[in-house]
N, C-alpha and C positions, 0 to 999 in steps of 0.2 A: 856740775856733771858728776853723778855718781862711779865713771870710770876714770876719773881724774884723780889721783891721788897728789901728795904733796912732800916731796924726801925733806929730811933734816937738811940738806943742802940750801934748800928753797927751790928749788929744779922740780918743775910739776913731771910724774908719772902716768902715759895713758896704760889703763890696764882690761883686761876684757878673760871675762874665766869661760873658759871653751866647755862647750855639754858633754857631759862625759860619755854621751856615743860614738861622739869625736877623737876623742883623744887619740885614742890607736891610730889614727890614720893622722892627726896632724903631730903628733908626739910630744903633747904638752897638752899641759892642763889648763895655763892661765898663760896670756901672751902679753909681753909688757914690751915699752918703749917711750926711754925718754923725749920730752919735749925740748929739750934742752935751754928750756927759758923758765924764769922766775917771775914773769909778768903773765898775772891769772889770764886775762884777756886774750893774750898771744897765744898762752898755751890752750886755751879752750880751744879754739879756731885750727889748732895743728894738732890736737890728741881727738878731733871730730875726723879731719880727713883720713888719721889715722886708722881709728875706730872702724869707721865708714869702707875701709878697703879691707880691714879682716872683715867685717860684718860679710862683705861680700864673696869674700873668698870661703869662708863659711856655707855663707846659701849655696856656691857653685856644688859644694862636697852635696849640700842636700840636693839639690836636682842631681847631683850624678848616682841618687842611692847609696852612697857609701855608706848612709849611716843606717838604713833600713837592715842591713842583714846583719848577722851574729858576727863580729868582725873576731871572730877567734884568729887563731893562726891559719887553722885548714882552709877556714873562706879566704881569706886572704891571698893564698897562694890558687885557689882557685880562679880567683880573679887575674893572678896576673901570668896562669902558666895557661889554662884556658884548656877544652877537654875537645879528646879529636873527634866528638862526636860533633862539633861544631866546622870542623876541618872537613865534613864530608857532604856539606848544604842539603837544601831540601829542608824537611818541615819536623821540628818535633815537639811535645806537647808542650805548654807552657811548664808546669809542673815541673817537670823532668829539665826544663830548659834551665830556671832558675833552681834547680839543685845544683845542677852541672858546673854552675862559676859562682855558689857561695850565697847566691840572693834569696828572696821569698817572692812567691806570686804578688806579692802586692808590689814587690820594687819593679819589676818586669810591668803589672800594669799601669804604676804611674808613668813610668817611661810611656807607654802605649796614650798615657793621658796628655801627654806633654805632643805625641806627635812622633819621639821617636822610635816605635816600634807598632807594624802591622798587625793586627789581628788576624786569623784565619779561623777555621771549619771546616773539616771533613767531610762530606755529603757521600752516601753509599746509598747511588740510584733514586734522589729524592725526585717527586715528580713536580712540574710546575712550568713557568713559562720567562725564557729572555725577552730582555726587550731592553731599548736605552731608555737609561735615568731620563734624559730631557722627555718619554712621553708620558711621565706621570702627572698628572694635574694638579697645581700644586694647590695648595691649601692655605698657608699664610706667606704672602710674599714676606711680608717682615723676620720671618726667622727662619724661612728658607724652606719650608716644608710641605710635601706633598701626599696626596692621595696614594695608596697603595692598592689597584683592586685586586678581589680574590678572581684566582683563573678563568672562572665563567663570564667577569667584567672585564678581562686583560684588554689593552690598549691595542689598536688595529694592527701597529708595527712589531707586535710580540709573536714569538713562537713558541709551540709548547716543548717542554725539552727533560729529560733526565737527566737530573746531576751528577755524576762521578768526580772523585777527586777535593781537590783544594778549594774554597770560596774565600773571599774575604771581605771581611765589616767594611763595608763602604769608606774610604777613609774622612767624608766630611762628617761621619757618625762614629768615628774612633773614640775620640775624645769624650762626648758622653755614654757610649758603651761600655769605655774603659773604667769610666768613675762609679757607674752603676755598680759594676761587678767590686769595686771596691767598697763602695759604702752599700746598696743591699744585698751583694753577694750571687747575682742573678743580670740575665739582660734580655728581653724579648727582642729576636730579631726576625722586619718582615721580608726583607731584600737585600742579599748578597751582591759582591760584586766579583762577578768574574776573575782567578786569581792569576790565570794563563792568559788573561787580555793584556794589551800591550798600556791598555789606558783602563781606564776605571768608569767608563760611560757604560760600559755594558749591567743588566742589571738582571740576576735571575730571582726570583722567585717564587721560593716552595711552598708547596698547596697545605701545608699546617704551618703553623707558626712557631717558631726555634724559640726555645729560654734558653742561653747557654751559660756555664758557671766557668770557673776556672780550669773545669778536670775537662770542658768540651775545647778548651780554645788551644790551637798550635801555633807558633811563630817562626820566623824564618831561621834559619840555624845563623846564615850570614848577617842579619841583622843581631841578633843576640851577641857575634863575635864582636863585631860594631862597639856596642854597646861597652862590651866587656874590657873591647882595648882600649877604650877611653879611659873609663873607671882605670884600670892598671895605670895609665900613662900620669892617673892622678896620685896615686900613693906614693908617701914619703918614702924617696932612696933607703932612708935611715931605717924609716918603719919595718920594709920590707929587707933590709938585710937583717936585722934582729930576727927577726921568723926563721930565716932560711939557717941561721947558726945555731938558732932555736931547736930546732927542727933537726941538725944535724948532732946537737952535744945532748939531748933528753928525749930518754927512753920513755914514754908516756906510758902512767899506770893506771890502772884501772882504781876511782876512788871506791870509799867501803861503801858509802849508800851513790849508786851510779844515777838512781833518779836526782838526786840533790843538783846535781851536776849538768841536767838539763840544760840550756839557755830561754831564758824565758819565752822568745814566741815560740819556738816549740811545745813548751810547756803549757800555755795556753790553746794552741792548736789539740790539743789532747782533750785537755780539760771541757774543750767548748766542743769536742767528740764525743767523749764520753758520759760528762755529765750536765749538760743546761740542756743536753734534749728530753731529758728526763724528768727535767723542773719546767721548761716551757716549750709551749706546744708550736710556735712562730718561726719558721727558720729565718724569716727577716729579722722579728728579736732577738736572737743568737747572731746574726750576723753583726745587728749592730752594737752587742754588749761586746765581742770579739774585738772590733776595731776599736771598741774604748778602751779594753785592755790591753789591747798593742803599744797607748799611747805613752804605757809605761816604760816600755821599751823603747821608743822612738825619743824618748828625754832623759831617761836615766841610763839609758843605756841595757844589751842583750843578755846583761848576767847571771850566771848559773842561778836558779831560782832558791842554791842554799845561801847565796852570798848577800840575799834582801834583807834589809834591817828597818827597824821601825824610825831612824833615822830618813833612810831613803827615800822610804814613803811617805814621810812627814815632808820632807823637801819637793817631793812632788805634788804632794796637795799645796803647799803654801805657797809655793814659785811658780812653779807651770800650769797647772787649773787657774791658778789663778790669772794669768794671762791670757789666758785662751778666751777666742770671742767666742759672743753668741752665735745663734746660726750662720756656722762655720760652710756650709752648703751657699751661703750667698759671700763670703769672702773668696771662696772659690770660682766663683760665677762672677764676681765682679773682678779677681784680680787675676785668675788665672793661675791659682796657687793649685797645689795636688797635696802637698803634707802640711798637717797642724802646724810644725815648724814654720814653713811658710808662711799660712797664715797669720802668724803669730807677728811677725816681720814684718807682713804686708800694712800691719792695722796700728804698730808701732808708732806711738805719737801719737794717733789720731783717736776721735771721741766714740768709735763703734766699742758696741757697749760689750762686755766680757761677759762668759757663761758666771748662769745666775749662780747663789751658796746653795740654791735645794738642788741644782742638776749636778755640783761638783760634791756634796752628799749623796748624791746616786752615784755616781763615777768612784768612789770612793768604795760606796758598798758592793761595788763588783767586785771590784779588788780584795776587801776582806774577805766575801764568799771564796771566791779562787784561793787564796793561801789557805783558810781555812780547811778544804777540801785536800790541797798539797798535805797539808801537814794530817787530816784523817785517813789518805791514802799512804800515810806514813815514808812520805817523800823527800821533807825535810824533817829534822828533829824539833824545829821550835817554829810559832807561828807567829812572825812580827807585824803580824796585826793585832795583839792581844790589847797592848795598849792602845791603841790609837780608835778604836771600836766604841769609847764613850764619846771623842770629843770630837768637834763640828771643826766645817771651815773660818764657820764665827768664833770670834770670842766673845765673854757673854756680854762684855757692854755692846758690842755689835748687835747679838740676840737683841740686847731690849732695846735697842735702838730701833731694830728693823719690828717687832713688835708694835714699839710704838706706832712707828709709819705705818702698818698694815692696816688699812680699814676694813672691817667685817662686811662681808654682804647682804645687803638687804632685802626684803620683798618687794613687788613691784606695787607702786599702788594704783586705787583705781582709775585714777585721770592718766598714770602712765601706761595700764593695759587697754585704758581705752586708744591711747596715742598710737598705740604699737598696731593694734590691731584694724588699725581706719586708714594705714597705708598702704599706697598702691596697690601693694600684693596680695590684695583683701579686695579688689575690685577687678570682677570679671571685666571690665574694659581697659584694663592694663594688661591681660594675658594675653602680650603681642610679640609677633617673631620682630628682633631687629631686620634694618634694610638688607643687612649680609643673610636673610633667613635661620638664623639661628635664635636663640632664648638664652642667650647667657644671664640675662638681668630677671629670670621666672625659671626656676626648677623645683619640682613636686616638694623637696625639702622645705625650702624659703616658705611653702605656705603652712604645711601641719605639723614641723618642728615645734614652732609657739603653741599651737594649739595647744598640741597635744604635750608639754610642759605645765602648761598652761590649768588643764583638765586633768592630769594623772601625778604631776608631781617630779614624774620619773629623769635621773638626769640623761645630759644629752648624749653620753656613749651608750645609754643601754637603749632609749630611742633607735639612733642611728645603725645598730648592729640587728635590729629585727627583722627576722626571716617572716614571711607568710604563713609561716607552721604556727607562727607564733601567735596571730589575732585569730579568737576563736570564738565561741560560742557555747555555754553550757547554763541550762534551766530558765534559757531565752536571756540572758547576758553577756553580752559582747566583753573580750578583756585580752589584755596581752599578756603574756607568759614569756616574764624577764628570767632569762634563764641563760646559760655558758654551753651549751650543749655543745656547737662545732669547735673548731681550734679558732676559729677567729673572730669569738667573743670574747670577751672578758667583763667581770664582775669585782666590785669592789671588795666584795667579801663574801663570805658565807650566806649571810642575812641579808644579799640582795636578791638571792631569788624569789619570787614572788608572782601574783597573779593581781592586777590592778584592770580592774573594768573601765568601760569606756562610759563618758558622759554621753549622755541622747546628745548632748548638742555636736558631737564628732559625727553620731551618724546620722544625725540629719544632716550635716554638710559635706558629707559623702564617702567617710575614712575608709568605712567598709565594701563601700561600692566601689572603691577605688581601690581595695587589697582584691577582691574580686576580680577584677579588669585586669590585675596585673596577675593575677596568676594565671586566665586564660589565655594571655600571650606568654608565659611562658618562663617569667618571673620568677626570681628563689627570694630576695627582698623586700621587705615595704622601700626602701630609697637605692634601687638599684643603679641612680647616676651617683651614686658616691663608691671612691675608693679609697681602699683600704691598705694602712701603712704603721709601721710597728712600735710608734710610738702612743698619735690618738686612736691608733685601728680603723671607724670610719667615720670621726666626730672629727678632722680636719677642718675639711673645707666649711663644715658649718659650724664650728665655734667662731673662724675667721669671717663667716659671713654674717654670722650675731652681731659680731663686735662692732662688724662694721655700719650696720642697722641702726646699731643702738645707738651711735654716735651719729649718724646722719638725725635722730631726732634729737640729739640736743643731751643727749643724758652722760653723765658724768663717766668718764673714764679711769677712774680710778680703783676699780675692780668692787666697789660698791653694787653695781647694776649690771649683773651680764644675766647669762639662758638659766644659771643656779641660783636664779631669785623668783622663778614660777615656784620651784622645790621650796623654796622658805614661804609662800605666799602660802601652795596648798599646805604644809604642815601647819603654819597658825590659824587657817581658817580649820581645820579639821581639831586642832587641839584648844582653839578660843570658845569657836561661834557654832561647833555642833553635839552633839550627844553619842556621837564615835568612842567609843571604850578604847583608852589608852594602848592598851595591847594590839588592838587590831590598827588603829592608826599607824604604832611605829610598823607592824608588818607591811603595811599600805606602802609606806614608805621604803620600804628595805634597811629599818634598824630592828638591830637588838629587840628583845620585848621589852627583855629585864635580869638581871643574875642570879635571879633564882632559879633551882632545879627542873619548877612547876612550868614556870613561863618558857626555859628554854627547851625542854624536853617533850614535857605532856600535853599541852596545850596544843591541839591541831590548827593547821593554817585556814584563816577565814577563806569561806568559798567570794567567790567573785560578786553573789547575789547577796550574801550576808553584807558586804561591802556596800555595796550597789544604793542600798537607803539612806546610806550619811553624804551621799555626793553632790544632793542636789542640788546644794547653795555656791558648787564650785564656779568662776566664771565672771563674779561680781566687777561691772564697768567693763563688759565686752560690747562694743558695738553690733552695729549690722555687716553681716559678712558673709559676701557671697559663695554659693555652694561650691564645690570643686566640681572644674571642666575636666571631664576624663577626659576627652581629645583632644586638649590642648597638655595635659601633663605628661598624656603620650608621646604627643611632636616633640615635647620638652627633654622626656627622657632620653627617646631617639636619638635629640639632635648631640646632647649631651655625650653619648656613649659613642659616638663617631668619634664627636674630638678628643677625650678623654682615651680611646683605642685608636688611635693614629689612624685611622678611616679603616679599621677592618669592619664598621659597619656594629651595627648594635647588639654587643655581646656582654652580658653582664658579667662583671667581678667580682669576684665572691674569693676574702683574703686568705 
């Protein structure tokens, strides 16, 4: 047991080093206690149960928030003297809630994630209709959910009504409202619940649809005090007399640089103000770089942002990322955790697998950009990322280790684009509603994803992210126009934008009659049943449903074969087997041309018809494949953007 130590006595010692978020509040930094035995055995069995109860009494500090907010002296005493604005009930903003006893909006919403604390909403005269929860019809018994209609559908036992006053988040929808707002900073809500009913059956619903953030939500004043006398009833006697002598023998001065002095989520709350809305255009990607940057503070603890050392942050890349699971959104769904800490507990011992070296590489380069920025906005005086900015989470025999293991991706060949292309979803007598009337197993993607891979090359985020503005038509050739124009595209680089025409064989089997169809309903999309989220943007649901494709026929899962091996198939076939000029292939492509002046500068971009003649051998070992059913891709999309929008009915998303 690595907390077992062994005194010169021969007397095993259990010892355990407490996170230094903690300390303040338990007043120690490492907790130790003899075994009182010199028999290894014995003492394992008794420094485990010991272990096992600080471990425990540890996580209680974490569910109670202690360790979430800046445990300075002020917070501290805020927690335990308590503010009369809480002494007068009734309702005030979150925000304002958690200044008042020392917390941050995120500790107030875990608490709300856990159950205990209410959500509310203000409503001034919103229009819409009551009516009880039990008349909505529900939609999947299995996980409890129901149909919502808009007013003109409302249910026979509804009345129409204007809202004044208080509402509140349903509480069987607390719990995932509250996590939303924590992890993407946002929560669409379609039905309140009554917050002057004596039960929570009642349900009103306003005729637009509420996103609410942290600055719309209020909470109970008496629930907050709640909250807050617990927290108090939990800090050390000891802790909290040091404060108050604290407090009573030093005059507090004002240091020479007062920014230094920040506490770090502060400091970050700034920073992801001020300056990432400037670098990215996502406020989901700012919300989520945010809470990775908090996660410095939640393990190393709230300290003034001059007191970070290239030490600290070396201990937290090698100790804490490195613990941390992967998709941390499903340790929470499975175990009912709210903080990384948690998590981290929950999965202890067990074989779920930890965030990969490139995502704790990305996690890292946040962190360098934010000090970096500290120290340009001349904040603190030295930037203790300077050194840490060359070296990885690997070290390098790891690097060639993991090198070794990586297999390169390959092109598809022809017996397996024939394979790909001769299933199901390539035969009009497969495009059928299941017995529930829905198409979950056929959507408009599953079928011209490959194709169109397949025939242009292009990869799958910039596919999936095409608007209708974008398939055009110029000197009678058809072509898409890969391009970043809204906030919610993204391109690999500079040198992806580009204009790649369509093979005849896309419009013989209907691409363009199908972008047609969708614009006269009404359409901003070529795949308007995909949503959009701030990591793959709208290439989610169909890389997952590649992968899962390509393994039902058999093909190696080893990262060999996925959707970026049409991308290697058309680049060899246009750089082997055709008479395409170098330059204009890599533009086809979206590379570089070349490093020269000539190539990067002068050189105009090939038109779509100049392209248009070296294309025609693309395709090789495609079978027969049926045209696209515009009326069945239509029932598909429909059925699609119901369940996808919680049945407000077929409203496209656009991120």
């Amino acid at each position: 047991m690595q907390n077992l130590e062994r005194r010169p006595s021969g007397v095993y010692v259990a010892r355990l080093t407490v996170p230094m978020r903690l300390r303040t509040v338990v007043g120690a930094s490492t907790l130790v206690a003899s075994t009182g035995s010199r028999n290894l055995a014995v003492a394992k069995m008794l420094a485990a149960e010991q272990i096992a109860r600080w471990r425990r009494h540890l996580f209680d500090l974490d569910r109670l928030s202690l360790m979430g907010p800046s445990m300075t002296p002020e917070n501290i005493l805020k927690i335990a003297d308590g503010h009369p604005l809480l002494l007068a009930g009734g309702y005030i903003p979150l925000v304002q809630a958690a200044t008042i006893i020392g917390l941050t909006t995120h500790d107030l919403l875990r608490q709300a994630a856990e159950g205990r604390l209410a959500l509310h909403c203000r409503l001034q005269g919103e229009a819409g209709y009551r009516t009880p929860f039990w008349s909505f019809e529900p939609d999947d018994p299995e996980l409890g959910t129901v149909l919502v209609p808009r007013t003109c559908y409302r249910p026979p036992e509804s009345k129409l009504h204007r809202a004044f006053g208080m509402y509140r988040i349903p509480q069987d929808e607390t719990t995932s409202a509250a996590n939303l707002l924590l992890t993407e900073g946002a929560v669409t809500i379609l039905a309140f619940a009554d917050s002057s009913a004596s039960t929570d059956d009642l349900a009103f619903v306003p005729e637009r649809i509420f996103e609410l953030t942290d600055q719309l939500i209020e909470v109970s004043a008496v629930e907050v005090d709640a909250l807050r006398r617990k927290m108090a009833d939990a800090l050390p006697p000891a802790a909290l007399s040091a404060v108050r002598q604290a407090q009573r023998g030093v005059v507090p001065q004002a240091p020479a640089n007062a920014k230094s002095s920040l506490p770090l989520t502060q400091a970050i709350e700034e920073y992801c103000k001020a300056h990432l809305p400037q670098t990215i255009s996502s406020p989901k990607e700012v919300a989520r770089i945010r809470n990775g940057l908090l996660l410095l503070a939640e393990f190393e603890g709230d300290l003034a942002i001059g007191q970070f050392s290239a030490d600290i942050l070396r201990s937290f890349r090698d100790t804490h990322l490195a613990q941390m699971p992967a998709k941390e959104n499903q340790v929470r769904q499975k175990f009912g955790t709210s903080t990384m800490t948690e998590s981290i507990l929950a999965i202890e011992g067990s074989d779920w697998p930890r965030m990969s070296p490139n995502e704790r590489d990305v996690r890292m380069q946040w962190l360098y950009r934010m000090f970096r920025w500290f120290h340009a906005q001349k904040w603190i005086p030295d930037d203790p990322c300077t050194g840490l900015r060359g070296e990885s989470v690997l070290t390098k025999s790891q690097r060639k280790m993991a090198a070794v293991a990586r297999k390169d991706r390959t092109a598809f060949t022809e017996e397996e684009v024939a394979k790909i292309f001769a299933a199901p979803v390539y035969r009009a007598d497969s495009w059928k509603a299941t017995q529930a009337g829905t198409f979950r197993t056929f959507q408009p993607f599953h079928y011209w994803l490959p194709l169109l891979g397949l025939f242009t090359g292009a990869r799958i985020g910039e596919l999936c992210q095409l608007y209708l503005d974008d398939v055009r038509c110029e000197e009678g050739v058809w072509f898409i126009d890969i391009n970043q124009r809204s906030v919610d595209k993204s391109l690999k680089n500079e040198w992806s934008k580009r204009h790649v025409p369509l093979h005849p064989k896309l419009v013989e089997l209907g691409f363009v009659g199908w972008c047609d169809h969708l614009r006269k309903a009404g359409y901003k999309r070529v795949f308007p049943e995909l949503s959009w989220n701030p990591t793959n943007r709208y290439a989610k649901e169909p890389i997952r449903a590649m992968s899962q494709f390509l393994e039902k026929l058999g093909m190696p899962r080893d990262g060999t074969k996925v959707f970026h091996s049409f991308r290697h198939g058309v680049n060899d076939l246009l750089q082997k087997r055709s008479s395409m000029p170098d330059i204009m292939r890599k533009r086809m492509m979206g590379h570089e041309p070349g490093e020269g002046v000539n190539e990067r500068h002068y050189l105009s971009e090939p038109k779509p018809k100049e392209i248009y003649g070296f294309i025609g051998e693309m395709g090789g070992g495609l079978p027969s494949v049926s045209p696209f059913n515009l009326t069945v891709g239509s029932l598909a999309i429909g059925d699609a953007l119901r369940r996808k929008n919680g049945g407000r009915g077929a409203s496209e998303y656009v991120g």
